[in-house]
C-alpha positions, 0 to 999 in steps of 0.5 A: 520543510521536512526531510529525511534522514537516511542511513546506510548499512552494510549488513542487515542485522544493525539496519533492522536494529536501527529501524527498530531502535527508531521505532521505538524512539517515536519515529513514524513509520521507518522504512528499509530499503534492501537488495535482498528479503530481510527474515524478521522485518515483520516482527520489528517494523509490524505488519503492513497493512493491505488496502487491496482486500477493500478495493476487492470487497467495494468493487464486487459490491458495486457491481453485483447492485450494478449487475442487478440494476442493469438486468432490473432496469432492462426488464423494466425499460423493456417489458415482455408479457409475463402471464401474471408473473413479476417483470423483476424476478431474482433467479434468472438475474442473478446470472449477470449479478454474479458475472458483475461481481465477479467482473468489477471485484477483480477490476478493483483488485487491479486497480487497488495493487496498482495504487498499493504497489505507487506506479502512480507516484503521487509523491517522490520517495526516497531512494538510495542506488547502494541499496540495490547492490549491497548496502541497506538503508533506513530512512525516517522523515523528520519534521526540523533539523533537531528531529533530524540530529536524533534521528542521525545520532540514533542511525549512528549509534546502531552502525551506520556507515553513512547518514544523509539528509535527503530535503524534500524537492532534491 
């Protein structure tokens, strides 16, 4: 059964220093938890990378061919004389092509922030109530209880005021 070691600090220089120091210990993905935005976060932990771009692309991609499909299969199910010329033509469809993609793009921006940002929580994450006031935590997720006792030493070593273990279910 895995856990998480949580530690809490009262100022966010040792907090980003912990969370670095554990990084560098091997942990997967540390994560802070502050009250208030912490300068240099980006530098120690790296850069989070943003799936919204992929929704945003795959969705103006599915519906600039569903716009296209749509005005295509109309014109097909619905044949109006054309003199000789093509029943598919691409000009006057790339009127509804564009509005699709425009239309299922930001559709798919909505829907990706809103996975992104967990509003549908598929899993319970780990929450420390200080760390809105003025405390700032890290937590780590650790695999045994040797995993854990590093991963305390380590919190403690760089100043942790507290260090829980937070089992998963609890």
């Amino acid at each position: 059964m895995s856990s998480n070691a949580l530690g809490l600090f009262g100022d966010p220089v040792s907090a980003l220093a912990a969370a670095g120091t554990l990084k560098d210990a091997g942990f997967a993905r540390p994560e802070l938890m502050s009250p208030i935005p912490i300068h240099g976060v980006e530098e120690v932990l790296g850069p989070k990378k943003s799936v919204i771009r992929r929704f945003t692309l795959f969705g103006a991609i599915f519906g600039g061919l569903g716009g296209f499909a749509l005005a295509a299969g109309t014109a097909v199910l619905y044949v109006h004389p054309t003199g000789g010329r093509p029943v598919i033509t691409f000009p006057p469809f790339l009127i509804i092509t564009y509005e699709m993609t425009i239309l299922f793009g930001i559709l798919a921006t909505v829907l990706g922030f809103l996975i992104s940002a967990r509003f549908p929580a598929i899993r319970e994450r780990v929450y420390a109530p200080e760390t809105a006031v003025d405390k700032f935590a890290v937590t780590v997720t650790c695999d045994n209880e040797d995993t854990f006792s590093r991963a305390a030493a380590i919190l403690r070593a760089a100043g942790a005021e507290e260090v829980r273990n937070i089992r998963e279910g609890e």
